[in-house]
C-alpha positions as CSV (number, residue, x, y, z in Angstrom):
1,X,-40.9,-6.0,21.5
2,X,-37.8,-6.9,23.7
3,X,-37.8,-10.1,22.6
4,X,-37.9,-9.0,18.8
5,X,-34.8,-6.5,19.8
6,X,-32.1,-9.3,21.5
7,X,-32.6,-11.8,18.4
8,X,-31.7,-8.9,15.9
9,X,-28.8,-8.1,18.3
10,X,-27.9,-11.7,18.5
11,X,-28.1,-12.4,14.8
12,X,-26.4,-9.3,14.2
13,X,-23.5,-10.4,16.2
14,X,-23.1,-13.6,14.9
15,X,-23.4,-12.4,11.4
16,X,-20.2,-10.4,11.6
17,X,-16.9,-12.9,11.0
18,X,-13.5,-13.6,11.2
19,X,-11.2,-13.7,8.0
20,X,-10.3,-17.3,7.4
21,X,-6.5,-17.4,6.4
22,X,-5.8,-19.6,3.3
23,X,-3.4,-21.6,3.6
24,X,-0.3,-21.8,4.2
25,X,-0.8,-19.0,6.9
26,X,1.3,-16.1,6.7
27,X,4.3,-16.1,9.0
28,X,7.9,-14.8,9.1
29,X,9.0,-17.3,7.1
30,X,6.1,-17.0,4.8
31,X,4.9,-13.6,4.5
32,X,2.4,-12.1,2.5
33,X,3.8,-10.6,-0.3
34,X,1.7,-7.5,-1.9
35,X,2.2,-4.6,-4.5
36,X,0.2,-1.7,-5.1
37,X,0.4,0.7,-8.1
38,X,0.1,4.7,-7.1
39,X,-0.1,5.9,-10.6
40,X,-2.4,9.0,-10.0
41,X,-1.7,12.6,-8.4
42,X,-5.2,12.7,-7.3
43,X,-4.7,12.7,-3.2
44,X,-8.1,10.7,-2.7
45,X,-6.6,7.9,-4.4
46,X,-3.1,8.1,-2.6
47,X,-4.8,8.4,0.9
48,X,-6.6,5.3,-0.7
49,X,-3.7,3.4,-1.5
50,X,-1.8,4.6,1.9
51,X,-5.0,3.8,4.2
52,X,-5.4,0.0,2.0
53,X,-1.7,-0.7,2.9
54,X,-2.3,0.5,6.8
55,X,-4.8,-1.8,7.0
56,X,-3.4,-5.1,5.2
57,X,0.2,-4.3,7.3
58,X,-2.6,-4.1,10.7
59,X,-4.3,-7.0,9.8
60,X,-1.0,-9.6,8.9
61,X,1.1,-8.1,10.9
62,X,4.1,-6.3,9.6
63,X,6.4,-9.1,10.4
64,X,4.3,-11.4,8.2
65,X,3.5,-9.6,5.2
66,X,5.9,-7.8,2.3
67,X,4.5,-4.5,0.8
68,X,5.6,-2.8,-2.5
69,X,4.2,0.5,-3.5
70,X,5.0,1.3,-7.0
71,X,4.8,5.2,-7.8
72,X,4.8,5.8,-11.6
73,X,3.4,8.7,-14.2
74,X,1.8,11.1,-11.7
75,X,1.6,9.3,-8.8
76,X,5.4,10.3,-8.5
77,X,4.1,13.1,-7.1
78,X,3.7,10.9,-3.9
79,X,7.3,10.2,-3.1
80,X,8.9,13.8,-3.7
81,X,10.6,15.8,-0.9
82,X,8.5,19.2,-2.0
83,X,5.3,17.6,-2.8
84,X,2.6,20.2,-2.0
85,X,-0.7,18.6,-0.6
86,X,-3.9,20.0,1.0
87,X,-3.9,16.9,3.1
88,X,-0.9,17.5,4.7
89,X,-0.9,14.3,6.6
90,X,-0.9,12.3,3.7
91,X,3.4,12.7,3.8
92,X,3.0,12.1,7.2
93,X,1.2,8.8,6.6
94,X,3.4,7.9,3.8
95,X,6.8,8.3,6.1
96,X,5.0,6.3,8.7
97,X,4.6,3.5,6.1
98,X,8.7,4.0,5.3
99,X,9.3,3.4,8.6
100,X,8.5,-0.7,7.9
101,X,11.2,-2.6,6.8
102,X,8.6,-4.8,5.3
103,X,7.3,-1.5,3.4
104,X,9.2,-0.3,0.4
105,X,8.3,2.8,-2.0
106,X,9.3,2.3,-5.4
107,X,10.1,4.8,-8.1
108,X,9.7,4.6,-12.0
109,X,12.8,6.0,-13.8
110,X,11.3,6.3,-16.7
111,X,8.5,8.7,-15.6
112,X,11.2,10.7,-13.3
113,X,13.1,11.3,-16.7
114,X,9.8,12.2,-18.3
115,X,9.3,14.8,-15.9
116,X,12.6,15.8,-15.4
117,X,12.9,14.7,-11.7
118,X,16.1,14.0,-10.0
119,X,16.9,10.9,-7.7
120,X,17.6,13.9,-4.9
121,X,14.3,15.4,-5.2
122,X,13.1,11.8,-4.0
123,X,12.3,11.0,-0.3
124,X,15.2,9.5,1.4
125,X,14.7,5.5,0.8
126,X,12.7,5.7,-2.0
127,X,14.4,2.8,-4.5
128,X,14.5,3.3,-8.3
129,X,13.8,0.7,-11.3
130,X,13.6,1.5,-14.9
131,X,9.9,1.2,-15.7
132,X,7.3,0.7,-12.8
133,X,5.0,-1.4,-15.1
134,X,7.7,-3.8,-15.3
135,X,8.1,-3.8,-11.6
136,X,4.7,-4.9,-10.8
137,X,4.8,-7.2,-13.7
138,X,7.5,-9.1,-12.7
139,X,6.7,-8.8,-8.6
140,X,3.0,-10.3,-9.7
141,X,5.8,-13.0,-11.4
142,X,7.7,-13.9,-8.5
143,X,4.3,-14.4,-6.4
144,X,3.0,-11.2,-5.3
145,X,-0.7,-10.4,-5.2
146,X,-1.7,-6.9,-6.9
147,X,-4.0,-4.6,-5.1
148,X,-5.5,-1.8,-6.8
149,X,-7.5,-0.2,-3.9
């Protein structure tokens, strides 16, 4: 019975692997380059997106990896100075993630002038672009991968 138990440990632990990097590995010069979409007010799905872009910051490295969050329709909600959420560390995270000069929060100006929001009502660093779509669009253009956690 021992026996039976260390080979289902041992082939347990050597089932469980490393990543392999593609290459050309990410470095400082040559950073991964990602963009995720927050498009959704639902806070499941942006403590999704916010845990998904911890993790791929953790794993590279936050000098070797480039991350866009695009907020558009009611994901806005996200980046607002008086958002109200019952998960109130989910501004918390989302400041932490600001803090990254490889992290950058994206607004859609065309959803802000749906609903009538102001650039001030915006957390501080939060950039603008006309349409959101077209952000990712064109990011996914210039060689950025799209996540949609």
């Amino acid at each position: 019975m021992r026996s039976v138990f260390i080979l289902l440990l041992l082939t347990v632990t050597f089932m469980t692997a490393e990543t392999k990097m593609a290459e050309p590995k990410p470095s400082m010069v040559n950073p991964r380059q990602f963009v995720f979409p927050i498009s959704s007010a639902n806070e499941e799905e942006i403590s999704h997106v916010l845990s998904s872009v911890s993790n791929v910051v953790k794993f590279y490295g936050v000098d070797k990896c480039e991350v866009i969050i695009v907020v558009y329709s009611k994901g806005i909600k996200a980046v607002l100075t008086n958002a109200y959420f019952f998960d109130k560390e989910i501004q918390k995270r989302l400041k932490s993630l600001m803090m990254y000069d490889t992290v950058e929060f994206i607004a859609c100006k065309n959803t802000m002038d749906t609903y009538e929001i102001e650039e001030k009502e915006l957390l501080k660093d939060v950039k603008m672009v006309t349409a959101g779509i077209v952000e990712i669009i064109e990011r996914q253009l210039d060689g950025y991968i799209y996540v949609r956690p």
